[in-house]
C-alpha positions, -999 to +999 in steps of 0.1 A: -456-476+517-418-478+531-411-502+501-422-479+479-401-450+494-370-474+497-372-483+458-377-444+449-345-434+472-329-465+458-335-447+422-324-411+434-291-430+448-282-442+412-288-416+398-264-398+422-240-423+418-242-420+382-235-385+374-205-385+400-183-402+371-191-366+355-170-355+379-139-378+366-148-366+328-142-331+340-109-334+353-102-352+318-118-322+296-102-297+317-069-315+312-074-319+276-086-282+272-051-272+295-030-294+270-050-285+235-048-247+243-010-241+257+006-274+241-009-271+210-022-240+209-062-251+200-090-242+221-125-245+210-157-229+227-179-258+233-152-281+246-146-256+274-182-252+280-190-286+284-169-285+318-190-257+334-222-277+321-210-309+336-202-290+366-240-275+368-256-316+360-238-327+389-251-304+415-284-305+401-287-344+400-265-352+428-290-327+450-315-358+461-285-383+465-274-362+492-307-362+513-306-395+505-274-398+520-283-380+547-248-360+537-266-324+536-251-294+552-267-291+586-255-270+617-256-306+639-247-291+671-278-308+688-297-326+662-268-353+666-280-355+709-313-360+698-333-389+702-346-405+672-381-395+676-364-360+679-348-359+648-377-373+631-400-343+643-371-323+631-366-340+599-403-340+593-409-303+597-378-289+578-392-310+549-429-298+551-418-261+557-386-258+539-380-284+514-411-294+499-423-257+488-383-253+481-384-285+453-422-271+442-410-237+435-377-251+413-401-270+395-431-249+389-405-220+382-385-231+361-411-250+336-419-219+312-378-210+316-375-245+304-399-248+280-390-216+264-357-231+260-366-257+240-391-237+217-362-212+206-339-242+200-315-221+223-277-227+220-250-211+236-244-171+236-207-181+225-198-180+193-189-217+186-202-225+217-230-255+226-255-261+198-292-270+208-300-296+224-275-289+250-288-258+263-320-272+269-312-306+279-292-288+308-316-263+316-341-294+319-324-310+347-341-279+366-371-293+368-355-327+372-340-316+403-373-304+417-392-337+414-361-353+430-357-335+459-396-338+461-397-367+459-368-377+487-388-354+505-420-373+507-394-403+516-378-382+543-414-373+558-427-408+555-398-423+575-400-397+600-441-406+601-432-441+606-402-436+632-427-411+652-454-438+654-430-465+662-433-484+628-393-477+615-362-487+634-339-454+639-317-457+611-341-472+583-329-461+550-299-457+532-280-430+554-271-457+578-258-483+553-220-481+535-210-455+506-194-471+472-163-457+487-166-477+518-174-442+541-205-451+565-231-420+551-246-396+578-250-359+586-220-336+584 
């Protein structure tokens, strides 16, 4: 069951990973966008659009890379003295009360908003803005997000399981090994 988890986290991680180069093509867009509109005096719509997409695809699918990461905003002033057992009951409980009904409510509420999307074709509100599919494509990450998080939920709760019945060692998973960058992950 723990191998299991590890290759789902394994496949929230690169997806995480992934989308953080949108991060690079956003500093290039809004750098052609600030040269096309005051150099050359050209701006279109959609091209400036795209950033504030981008921007909204790489919170929602960096969202489960961060649990995974164990990089989540968390008010650490004692969970970091705790023993491990400790922080498992914590971990366990904040994901069966808090995260779990969090991830099911993004998904369940935002299938019809979704769907709706793609039955109307939607694109943009702007004139000369994003055509369809982009609307929808973004607005399907939603959902997306909710099975993630979910999903490195149930990993979360089945490591604390483990660590609390003395199957895991303390740092199982992949908050304790290095980031692409070389930075050791772990809580802030």
């Amino acid at each position: 069951m723990l191998k299991a988890a590890g290759a789902v986290e394994r496949v929230i991680v690169r997806i995480g990973e992934a989308v953080a180069w949108l991060t690079f093509v956003m500093t290039l867009v809004t750098c052609l966008v600030a040269v096309l509109r005051y150099g050359l005096s050209l701006g279109w719509i959609w091209l400036q659009e795209t950033i504030t997409w981008m921007h909204a695809a790489v919170f929602l699918l960096a969202a489960g890379y961060t649990l995974a990461r164990d990089d989540h905003v968390r008010v650490d002033i004692f969970y970091r003295e705790m023993s491990p057992k400790r922080r498992a009951v914590v971990d366990l409980s904040g994901c069966l009360l808090f995260l779990l009904p969090l991830s099911a409510g993004l998904l369940l509420g935002s299938l019809e908003y979704v769907q709706t999307s793609w039955l109307i074709q939607e694109s943009s509100r702007e004139a000369g803005g994003l055509i369809h599919p982009f609307p929808s494509l973004l607005k399907t990450l939603l959902p997306a997000t909710g099975v993630m998080m979910a999903l490195q939920a149930l990993v979360i709760c089945l490591r604390s399981v483990a660590q609390l019945l003395g199957f895991a060692a303390p740092d199982a998973g992949l908050a304790s090994e290095q980031t692409p960058g070389g930075m050791p992950g772990g809580g802030a």
